[in-house]
C-alpha positions in Angstrom: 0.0 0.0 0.0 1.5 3.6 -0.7 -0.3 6.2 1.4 0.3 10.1 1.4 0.3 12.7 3.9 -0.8 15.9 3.0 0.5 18.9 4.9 0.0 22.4 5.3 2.6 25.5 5.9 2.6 24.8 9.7 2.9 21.2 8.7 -0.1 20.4 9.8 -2.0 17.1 8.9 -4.7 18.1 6.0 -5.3 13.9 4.8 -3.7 10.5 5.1 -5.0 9.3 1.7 -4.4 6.0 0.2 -2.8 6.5 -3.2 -2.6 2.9 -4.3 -2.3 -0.8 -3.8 -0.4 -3.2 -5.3 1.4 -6.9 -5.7 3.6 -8.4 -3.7 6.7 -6.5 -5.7 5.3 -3.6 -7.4 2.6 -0.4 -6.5 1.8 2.0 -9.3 3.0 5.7 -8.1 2.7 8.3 -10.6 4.1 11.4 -9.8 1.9 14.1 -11.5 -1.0 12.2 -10.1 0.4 12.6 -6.2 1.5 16.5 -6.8 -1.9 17.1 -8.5 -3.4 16.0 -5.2 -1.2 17.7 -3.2 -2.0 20.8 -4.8 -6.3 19.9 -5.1 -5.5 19.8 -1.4 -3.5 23.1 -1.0 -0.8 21.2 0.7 2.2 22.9 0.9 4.3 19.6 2.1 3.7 15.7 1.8 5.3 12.7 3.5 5.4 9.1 1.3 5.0 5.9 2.6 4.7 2.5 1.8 5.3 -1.1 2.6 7.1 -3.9 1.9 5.8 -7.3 1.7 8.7 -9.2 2.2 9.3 -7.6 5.5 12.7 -5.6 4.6 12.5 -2.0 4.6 15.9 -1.0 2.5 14.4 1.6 0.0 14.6 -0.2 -3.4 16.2 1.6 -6.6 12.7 2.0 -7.8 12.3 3.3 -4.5 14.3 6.0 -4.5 13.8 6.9 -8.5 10.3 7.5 -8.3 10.7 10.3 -5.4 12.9 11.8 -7.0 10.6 12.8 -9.8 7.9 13.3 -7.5 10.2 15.9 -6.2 11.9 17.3 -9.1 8.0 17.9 -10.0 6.8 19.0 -7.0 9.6 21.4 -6.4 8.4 23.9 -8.8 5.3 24.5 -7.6 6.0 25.1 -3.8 5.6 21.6 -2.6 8.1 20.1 -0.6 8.5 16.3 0.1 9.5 15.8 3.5 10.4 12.5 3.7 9.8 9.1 2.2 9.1 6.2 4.8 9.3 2.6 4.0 8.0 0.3 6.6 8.8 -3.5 6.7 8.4 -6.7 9.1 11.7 -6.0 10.8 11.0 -1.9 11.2 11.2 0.8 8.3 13.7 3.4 6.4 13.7 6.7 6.1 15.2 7.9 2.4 15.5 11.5 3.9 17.4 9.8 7.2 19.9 7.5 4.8 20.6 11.2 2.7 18.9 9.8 -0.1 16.4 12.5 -1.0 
């Protein structure tokens, strides 16, 4: 499941909103589809999460790609992306706390 948390300028929580569900290896994200909410919200910030099904939280190539774009999309338009949390069986990884975004 990839979920999204929408934030305003005080980083306030606006919605926790389901973006998509998936396999066991793969969730659809497409990144003008989560800034288009962001911004249908007026959310100044978001916060990306997902799961792994196999129960290890390392951020995936894909992973780490794909928020990216979101940001370098986002970026432009006065949204930031906070972080990018993947939770696992055996606890969860933060992209922004291994200085990968």
């Amino acid at each position: 499941i990839f979920r999204i948390l929408f934030l305003d300028k005080k980083n306030g929580l606006i919605a926790d909103e389901v973006q998509g569900s998936g396999t066991v290896d793969h969730t659809p994200v497409y990144p003008r589809e989560v800034v288009r909410r962001a911004l249908e919200l007026s959310a100044t910030a978001i916060v990306l999460i997902h799961n792994h099904p196999s129960g290890d939280p390392s951020p995936s190539t894909q992973d780490v790609k794909m928020t990216q774009e979101i940001i370098a999309i986002a970026k432009p338009l006065n949204v930031a992306v906070h972080d990018h949390i993947i939770v696992g069986r055996d606890g969860h990884a933060s992209l922004k706390g291994l200085r990968l975004i």
